[in-house]
VMD Tcl script that builds the backbone (N, CA, C; Angstrom):
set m [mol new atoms 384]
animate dup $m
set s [atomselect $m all]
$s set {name element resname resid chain x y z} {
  {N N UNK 1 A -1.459 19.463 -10.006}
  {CA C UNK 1 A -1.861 18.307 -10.775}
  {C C UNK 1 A -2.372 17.245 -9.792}
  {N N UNK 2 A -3.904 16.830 -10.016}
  {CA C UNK 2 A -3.863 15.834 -9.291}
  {C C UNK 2 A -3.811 14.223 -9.434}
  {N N UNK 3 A -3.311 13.970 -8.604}
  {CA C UNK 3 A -2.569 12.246 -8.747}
  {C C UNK 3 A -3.606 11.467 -7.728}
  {N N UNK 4 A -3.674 9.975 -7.888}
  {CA C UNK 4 A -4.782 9.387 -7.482}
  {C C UNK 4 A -3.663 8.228 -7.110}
  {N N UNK 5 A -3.891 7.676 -5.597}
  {CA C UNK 5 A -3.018 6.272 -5.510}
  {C C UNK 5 A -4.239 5.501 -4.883}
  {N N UNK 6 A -3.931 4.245 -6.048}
  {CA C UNK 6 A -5.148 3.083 -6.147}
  {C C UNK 6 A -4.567 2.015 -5.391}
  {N N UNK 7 A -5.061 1.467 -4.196}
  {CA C UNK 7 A -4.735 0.246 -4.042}
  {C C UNK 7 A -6.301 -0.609 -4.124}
  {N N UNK 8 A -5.527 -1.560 -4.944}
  {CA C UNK 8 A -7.275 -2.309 -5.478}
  {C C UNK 8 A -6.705 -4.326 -4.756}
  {N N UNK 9 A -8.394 -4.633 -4.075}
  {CA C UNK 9 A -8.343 -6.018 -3.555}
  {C C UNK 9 A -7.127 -6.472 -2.328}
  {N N UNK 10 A -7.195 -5.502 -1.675}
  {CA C UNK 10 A -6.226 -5.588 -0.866}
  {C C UNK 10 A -6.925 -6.668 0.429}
  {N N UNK 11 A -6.146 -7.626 0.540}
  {CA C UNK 11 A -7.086 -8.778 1.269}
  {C C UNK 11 A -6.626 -8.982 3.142}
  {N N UNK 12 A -7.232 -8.946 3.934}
  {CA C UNK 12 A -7.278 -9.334 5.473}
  {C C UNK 12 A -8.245 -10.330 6.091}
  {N N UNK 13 A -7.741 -11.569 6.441}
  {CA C UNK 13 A -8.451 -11.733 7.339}
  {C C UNK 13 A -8.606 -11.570 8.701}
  {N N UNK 14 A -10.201 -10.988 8.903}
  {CA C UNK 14 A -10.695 -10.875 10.219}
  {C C UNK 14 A -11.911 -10.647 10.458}
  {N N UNK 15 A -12.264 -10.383 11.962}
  {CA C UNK 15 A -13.106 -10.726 12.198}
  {C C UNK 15 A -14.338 -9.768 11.816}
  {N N UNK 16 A -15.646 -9.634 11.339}
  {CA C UNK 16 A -16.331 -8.628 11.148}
  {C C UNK 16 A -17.739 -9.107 10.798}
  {N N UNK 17 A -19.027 -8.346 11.525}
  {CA C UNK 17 A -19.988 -8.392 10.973}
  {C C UNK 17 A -20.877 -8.950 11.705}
  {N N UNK 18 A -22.464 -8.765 11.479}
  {CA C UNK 18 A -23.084 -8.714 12.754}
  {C C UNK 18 A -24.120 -9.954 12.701}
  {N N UNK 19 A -23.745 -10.932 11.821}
  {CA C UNK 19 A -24.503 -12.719 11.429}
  {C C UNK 19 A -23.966 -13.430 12.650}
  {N N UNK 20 A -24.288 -14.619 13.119}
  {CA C UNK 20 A -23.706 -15.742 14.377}
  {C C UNK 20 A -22.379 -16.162 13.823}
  {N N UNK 21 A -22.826 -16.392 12.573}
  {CA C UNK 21 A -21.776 -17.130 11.878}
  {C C UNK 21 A -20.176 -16.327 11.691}
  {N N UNK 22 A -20.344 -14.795 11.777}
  {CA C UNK 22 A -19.354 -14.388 11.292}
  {C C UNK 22 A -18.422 -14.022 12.356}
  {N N UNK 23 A -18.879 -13.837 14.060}
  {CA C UNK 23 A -18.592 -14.070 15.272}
  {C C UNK 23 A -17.644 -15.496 15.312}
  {N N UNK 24 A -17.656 -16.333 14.831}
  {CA C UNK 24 A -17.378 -17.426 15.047}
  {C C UNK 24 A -16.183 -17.930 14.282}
  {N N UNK 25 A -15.303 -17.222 12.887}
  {CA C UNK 25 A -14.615 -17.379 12.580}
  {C C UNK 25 A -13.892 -16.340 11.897}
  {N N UNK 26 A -12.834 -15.620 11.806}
  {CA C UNK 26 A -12.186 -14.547 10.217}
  {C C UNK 26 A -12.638 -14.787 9.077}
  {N N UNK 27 A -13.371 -13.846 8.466}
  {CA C UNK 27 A -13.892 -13.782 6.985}
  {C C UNK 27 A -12.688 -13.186 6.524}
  {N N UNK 28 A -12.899 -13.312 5.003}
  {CA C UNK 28 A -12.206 -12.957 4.092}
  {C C UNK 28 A -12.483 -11.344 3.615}
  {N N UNK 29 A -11.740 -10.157 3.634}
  {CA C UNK 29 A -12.414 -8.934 3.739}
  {C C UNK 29 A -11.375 -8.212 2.524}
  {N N UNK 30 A -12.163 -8.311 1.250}
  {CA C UNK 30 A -10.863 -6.938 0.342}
  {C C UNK 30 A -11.493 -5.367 0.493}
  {N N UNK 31 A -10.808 -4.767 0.030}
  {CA C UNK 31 A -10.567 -3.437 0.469}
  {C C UNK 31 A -9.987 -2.325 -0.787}
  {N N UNK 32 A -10.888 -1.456 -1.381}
  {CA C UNK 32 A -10.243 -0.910 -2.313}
  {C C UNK 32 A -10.452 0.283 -2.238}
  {N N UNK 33 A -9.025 0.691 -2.556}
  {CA C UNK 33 A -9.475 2.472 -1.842}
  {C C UNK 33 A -8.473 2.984 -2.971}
  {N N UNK 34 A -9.092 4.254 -3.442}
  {CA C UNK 34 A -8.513 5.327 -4.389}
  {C C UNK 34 A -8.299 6.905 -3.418}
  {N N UNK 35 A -7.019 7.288 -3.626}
  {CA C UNK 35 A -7.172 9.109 -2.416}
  {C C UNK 35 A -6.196 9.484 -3.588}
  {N N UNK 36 A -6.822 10.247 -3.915}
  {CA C UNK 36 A -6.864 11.697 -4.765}
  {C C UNK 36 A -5.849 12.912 -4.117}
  {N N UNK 37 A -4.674 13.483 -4.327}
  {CA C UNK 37 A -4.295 14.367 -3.865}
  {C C UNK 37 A -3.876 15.015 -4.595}
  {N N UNK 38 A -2.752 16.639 -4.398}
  {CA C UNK 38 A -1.572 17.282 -5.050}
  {C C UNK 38 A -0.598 16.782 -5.153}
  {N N UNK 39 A 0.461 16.579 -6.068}
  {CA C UNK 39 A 1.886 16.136 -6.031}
  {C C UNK 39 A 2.484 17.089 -6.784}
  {N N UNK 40 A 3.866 16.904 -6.322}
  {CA C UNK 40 A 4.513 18.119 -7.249}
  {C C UNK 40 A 4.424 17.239 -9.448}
  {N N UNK 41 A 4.853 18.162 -10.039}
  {CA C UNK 41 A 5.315 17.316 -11.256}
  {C C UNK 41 A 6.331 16.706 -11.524}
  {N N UNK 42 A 6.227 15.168 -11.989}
  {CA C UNK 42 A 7.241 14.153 -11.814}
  {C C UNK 42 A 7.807 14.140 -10.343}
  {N N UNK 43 A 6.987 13.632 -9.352}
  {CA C UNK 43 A 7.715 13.251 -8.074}
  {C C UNK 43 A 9.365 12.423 -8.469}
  {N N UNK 44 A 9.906 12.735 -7.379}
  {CA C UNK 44 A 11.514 12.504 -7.522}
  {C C UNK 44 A 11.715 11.285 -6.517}
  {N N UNK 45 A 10.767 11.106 -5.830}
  {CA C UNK 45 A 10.743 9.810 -4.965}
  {C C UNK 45 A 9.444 9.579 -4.095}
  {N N UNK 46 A 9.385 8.330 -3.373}
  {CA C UNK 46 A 8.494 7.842 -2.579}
  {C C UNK 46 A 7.880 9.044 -1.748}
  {N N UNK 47 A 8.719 10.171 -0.950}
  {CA C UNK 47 A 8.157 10.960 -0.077}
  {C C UNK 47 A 7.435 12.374 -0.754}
  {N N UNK 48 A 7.091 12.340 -2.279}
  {CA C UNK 48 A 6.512 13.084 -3.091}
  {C C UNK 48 A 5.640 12.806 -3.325}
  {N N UNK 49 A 5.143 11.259 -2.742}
  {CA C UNK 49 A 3.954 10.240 -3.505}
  {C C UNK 49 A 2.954 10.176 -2.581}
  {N N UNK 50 A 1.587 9.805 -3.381}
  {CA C UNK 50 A 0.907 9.298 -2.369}
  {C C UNK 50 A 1.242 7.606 -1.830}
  {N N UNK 51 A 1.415 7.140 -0.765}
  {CA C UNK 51 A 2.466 5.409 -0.931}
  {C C UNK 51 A 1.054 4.672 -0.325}
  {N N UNK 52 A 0.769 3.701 -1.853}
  {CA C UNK 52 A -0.398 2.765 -1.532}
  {C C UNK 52 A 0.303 1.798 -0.623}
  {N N UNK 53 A 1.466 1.286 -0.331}
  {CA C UNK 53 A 1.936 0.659 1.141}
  {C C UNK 53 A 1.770 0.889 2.410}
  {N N UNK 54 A 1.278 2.193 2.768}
  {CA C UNK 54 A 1.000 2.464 3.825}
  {C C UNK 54 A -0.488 2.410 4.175}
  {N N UNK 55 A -1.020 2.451 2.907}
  {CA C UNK 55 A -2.675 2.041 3.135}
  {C C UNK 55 A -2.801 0.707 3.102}
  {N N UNK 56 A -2.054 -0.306 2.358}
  {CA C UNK 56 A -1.980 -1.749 2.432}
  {C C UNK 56 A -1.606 -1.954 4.046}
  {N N UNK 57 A -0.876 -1.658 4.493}
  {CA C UNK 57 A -0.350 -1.951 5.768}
  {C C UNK 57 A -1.454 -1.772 6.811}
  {N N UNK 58 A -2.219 -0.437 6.642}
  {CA C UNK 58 A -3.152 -0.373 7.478}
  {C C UNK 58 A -3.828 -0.912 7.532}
  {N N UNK 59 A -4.434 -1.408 6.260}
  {CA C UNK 59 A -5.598 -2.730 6.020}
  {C C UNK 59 A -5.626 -3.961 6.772}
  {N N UNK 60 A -4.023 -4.176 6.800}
  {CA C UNK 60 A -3.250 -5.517 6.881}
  {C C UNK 60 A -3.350 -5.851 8.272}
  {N N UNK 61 A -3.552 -4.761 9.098}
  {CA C UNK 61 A -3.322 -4.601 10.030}
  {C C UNK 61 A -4.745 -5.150 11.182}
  {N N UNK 62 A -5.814 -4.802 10.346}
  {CA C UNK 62 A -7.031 -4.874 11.121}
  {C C UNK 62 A -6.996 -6.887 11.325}
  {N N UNK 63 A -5.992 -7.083 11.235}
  {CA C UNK 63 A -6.574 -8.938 11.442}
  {C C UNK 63 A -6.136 -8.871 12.775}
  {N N UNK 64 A -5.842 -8.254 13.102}
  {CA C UNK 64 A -5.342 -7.986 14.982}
  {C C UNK 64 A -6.454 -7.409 15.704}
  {N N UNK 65 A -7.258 -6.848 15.175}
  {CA C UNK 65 A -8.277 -5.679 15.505}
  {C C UNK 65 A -9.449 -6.811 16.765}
  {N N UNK 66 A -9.523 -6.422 17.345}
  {CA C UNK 66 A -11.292 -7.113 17.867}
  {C C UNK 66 A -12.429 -6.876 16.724}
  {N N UNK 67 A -13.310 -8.085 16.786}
  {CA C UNK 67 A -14.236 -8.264 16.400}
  {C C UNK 67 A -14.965 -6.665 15.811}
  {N N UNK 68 A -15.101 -6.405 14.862}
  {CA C UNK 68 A -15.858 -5.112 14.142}
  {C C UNK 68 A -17.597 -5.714 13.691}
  {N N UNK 69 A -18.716 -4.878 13.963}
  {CA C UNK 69 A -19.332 -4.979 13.988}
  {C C UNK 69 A -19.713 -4.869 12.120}
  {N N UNK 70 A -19.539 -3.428 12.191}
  {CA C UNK 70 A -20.402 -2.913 10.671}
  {C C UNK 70 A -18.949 -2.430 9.916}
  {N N UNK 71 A -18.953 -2.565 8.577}
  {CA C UNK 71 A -18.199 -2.468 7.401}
  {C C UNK 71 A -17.800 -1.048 7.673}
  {N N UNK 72 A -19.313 -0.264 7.604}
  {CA C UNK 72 A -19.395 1.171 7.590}
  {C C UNK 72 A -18.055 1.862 8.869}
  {N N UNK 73 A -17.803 1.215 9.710}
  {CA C UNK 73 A -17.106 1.818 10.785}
  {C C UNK 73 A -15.842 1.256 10.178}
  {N N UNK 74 A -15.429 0.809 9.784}
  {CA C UNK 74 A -14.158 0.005 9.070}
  {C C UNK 74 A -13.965 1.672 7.816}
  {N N UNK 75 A -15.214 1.834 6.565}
  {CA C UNK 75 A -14.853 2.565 6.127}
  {C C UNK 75 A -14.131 4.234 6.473}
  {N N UNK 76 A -15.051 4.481 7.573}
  {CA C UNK 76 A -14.121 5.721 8.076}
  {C C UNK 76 A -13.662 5.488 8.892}
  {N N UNK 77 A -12.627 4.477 9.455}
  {CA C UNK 77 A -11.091 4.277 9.228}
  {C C UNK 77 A -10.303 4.889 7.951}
  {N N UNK 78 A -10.575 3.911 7.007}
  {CA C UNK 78 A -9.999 4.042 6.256}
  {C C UNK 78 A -9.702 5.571 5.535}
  {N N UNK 79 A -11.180 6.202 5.518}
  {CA C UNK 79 A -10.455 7.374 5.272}
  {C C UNK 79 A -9.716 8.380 6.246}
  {N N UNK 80 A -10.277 8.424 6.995}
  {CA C UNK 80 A -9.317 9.239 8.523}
  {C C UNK 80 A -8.029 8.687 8.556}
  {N N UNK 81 A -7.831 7.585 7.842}
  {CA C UNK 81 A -6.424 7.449 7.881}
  {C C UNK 81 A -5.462 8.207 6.445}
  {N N UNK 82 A -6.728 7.866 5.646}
  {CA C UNK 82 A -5.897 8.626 3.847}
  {C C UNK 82 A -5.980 10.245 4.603}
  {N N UNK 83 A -6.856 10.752 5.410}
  {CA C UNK 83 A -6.370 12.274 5.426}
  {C C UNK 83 A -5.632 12.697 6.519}
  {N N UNK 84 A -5.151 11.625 7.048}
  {CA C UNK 84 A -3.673 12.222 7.495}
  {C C UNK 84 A -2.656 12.783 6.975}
  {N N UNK 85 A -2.294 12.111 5.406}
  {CA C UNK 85 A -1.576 13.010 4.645}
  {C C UNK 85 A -2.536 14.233 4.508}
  {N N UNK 86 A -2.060 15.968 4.587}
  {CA C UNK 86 A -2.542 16.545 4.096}
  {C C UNK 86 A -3.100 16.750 2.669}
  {N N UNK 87 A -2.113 15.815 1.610}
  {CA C UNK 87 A -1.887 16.338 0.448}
  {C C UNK 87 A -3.295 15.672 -0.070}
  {N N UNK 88 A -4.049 14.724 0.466}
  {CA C UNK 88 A -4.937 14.140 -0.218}
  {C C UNK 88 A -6.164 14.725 0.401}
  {N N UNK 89 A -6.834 14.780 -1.105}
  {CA C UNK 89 A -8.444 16.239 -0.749}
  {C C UNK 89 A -9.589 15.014 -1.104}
  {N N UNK 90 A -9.318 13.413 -1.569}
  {CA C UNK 90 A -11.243 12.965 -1.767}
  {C C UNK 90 A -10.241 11.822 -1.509}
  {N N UNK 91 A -11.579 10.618 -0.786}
  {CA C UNK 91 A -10.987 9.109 -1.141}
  {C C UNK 91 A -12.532 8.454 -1.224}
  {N N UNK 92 A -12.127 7.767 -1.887}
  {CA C UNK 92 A -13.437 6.923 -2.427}
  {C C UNK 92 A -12.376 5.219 -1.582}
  {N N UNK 93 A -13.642 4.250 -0.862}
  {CA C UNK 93 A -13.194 3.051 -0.508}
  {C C UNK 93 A -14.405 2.255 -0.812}
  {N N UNK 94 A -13.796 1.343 -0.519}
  {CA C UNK 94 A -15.037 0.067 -0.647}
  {C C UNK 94 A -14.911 -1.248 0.084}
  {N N UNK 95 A -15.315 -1.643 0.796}
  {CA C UNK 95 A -15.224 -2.594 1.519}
  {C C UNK 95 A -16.266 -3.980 1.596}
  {N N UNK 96 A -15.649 -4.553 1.211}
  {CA C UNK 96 A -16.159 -6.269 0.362}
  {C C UNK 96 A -16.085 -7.818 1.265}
  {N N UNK 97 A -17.440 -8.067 1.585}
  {CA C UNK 97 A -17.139 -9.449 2.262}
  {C C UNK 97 A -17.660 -10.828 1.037}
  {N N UNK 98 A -16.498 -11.378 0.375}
  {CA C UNK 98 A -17.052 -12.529 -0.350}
  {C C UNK 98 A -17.480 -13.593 0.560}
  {N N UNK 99 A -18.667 -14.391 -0.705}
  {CA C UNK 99 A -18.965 -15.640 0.825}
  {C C UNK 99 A -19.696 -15.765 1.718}
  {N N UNK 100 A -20.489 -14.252 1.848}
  {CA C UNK 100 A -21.076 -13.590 2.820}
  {C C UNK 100 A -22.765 -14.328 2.614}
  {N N UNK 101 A -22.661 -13.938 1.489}
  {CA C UNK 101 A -24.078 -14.043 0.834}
  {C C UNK 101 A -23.688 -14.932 -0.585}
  {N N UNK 102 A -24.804 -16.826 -0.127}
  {CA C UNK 102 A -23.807 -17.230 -1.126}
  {C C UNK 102 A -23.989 -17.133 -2.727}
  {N N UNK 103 A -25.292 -15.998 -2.886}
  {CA C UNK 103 A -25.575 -15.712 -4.369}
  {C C UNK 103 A -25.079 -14.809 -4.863}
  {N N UNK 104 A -24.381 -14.167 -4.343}
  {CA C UNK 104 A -23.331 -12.868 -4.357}
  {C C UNK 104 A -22.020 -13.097 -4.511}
  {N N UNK 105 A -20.988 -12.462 -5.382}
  {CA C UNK 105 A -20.023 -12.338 -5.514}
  {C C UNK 105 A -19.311 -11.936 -4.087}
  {N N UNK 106 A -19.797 -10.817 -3.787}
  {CA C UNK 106 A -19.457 -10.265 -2.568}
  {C C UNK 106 A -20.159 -9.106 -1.951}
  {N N UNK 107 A -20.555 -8.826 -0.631}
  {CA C UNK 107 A -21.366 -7.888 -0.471}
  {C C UNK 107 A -20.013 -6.589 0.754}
  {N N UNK 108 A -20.947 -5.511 0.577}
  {CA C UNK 108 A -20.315 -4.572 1.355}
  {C C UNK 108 A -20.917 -3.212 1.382}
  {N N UNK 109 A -19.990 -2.009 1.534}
  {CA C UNK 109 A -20.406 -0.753 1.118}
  {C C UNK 109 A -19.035 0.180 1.023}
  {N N UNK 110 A -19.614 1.012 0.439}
  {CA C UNK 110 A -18.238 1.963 0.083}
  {C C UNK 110 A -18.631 3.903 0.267}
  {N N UNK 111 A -17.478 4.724 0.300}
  {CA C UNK 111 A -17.731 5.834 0.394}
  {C C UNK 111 A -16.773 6.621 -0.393}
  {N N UNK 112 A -17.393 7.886 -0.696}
  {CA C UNK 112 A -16.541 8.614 -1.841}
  {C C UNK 112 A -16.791 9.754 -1.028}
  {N N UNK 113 A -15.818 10.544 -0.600}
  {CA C UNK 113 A -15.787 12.030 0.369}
  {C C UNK 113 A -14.469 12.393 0.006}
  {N N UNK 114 A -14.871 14.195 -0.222}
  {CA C UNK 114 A -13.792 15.341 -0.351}
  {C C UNK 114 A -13.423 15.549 1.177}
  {N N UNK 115 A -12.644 15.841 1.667}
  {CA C UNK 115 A -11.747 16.255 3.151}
  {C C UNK 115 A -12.696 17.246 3.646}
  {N N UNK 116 A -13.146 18.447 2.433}
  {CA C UNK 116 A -13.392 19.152 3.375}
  {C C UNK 116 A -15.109 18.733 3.804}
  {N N UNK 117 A -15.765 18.129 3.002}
  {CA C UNK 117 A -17.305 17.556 3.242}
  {C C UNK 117 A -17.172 16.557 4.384}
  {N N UNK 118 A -16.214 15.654 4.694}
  {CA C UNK 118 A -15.900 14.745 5.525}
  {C C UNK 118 A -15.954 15.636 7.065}
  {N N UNK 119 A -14.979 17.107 6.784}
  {CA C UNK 119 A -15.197 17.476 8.235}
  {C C UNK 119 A -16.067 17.726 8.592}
  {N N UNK 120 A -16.759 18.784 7.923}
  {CA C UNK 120 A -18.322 18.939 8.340}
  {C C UNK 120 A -19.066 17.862 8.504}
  {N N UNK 121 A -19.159 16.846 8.208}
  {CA C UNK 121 A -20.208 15.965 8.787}
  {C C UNK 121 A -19.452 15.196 10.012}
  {N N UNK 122 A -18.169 15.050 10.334}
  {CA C UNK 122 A -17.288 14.839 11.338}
  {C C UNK 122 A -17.923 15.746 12.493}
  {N N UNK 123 A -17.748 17.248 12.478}
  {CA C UNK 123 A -18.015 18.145 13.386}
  {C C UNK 123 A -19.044 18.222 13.474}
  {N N UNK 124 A -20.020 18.187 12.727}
  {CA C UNK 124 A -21.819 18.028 13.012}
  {C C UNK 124 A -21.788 17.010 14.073}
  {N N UNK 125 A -21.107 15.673 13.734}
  {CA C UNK 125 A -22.017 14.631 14.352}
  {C C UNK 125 A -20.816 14.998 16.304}
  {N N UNK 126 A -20.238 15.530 16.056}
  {CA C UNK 126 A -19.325 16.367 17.603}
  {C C UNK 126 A -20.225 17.328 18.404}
  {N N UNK 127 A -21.057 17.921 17.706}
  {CA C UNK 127 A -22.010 18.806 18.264}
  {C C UNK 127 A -22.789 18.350 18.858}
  {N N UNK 128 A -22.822 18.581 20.631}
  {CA C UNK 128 A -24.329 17.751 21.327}
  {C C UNK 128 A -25.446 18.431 20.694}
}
mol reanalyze $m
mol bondsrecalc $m
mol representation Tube
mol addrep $m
């Protein structure tokens, strides 16, 4: 059966992005990521689950990070980190700078990859 753990608007500030302006102070950055895995039926506790706390944490975490250039390198983080659990086979993320652009709600980009499509283009781009 597959189970999906959503953590939606998960917020950090830091540093990111390749304007003068954004060098110069922590933006505001949410973060929404869905990973898709197996679970048994009716998990019996936390270590049966997929735990959106540990993806919050990781998020939480990048306000320590040095300066990040592009969103896109932020996103696969994020998933190289959801497929550390084995149990999870797709994650879709999205990564959002409000403020950025001031006619915009918020701008960014996002990615939706199965584990095993992720490696292959992982190991392609390994190949001199």
């Amino acid at each position: 059966m597959t189970f999906q753990m959503i953590a939606r608007g998960i917020r950090v500030e830091m540093h990111l992005g390749i304007c003068d302006f954004e060098y110069a102070a922590p933006q505001t950055v949410i973060v929404n990521v869905v990973a898709e895995g197996e679970l048994p039926y009716r998990p019996k506790n936390i270590a049966e689950c997929l735990d959106y706390s540990r993806v919050c944490a990781f998020v939480q975490a990048w306000k320590h990070r040095p300066h990040t250039e592009l969103v896109e390198t932020l996103l696969h983080d994020v998933v190289e980190f959801c497929f550390e659990d084995t149990r999870v086979q797709r994650v879709a993320v999205e990564i959002l700078k409000p403020g950025v652009i001031a006619y915009a709600d918020a701008v960014g980009a996002g990615m939706n990859i199965d584990r095993d499509r992720y490696a292959r283009l992982r190991a392609a781009a390994a190949t001199p």
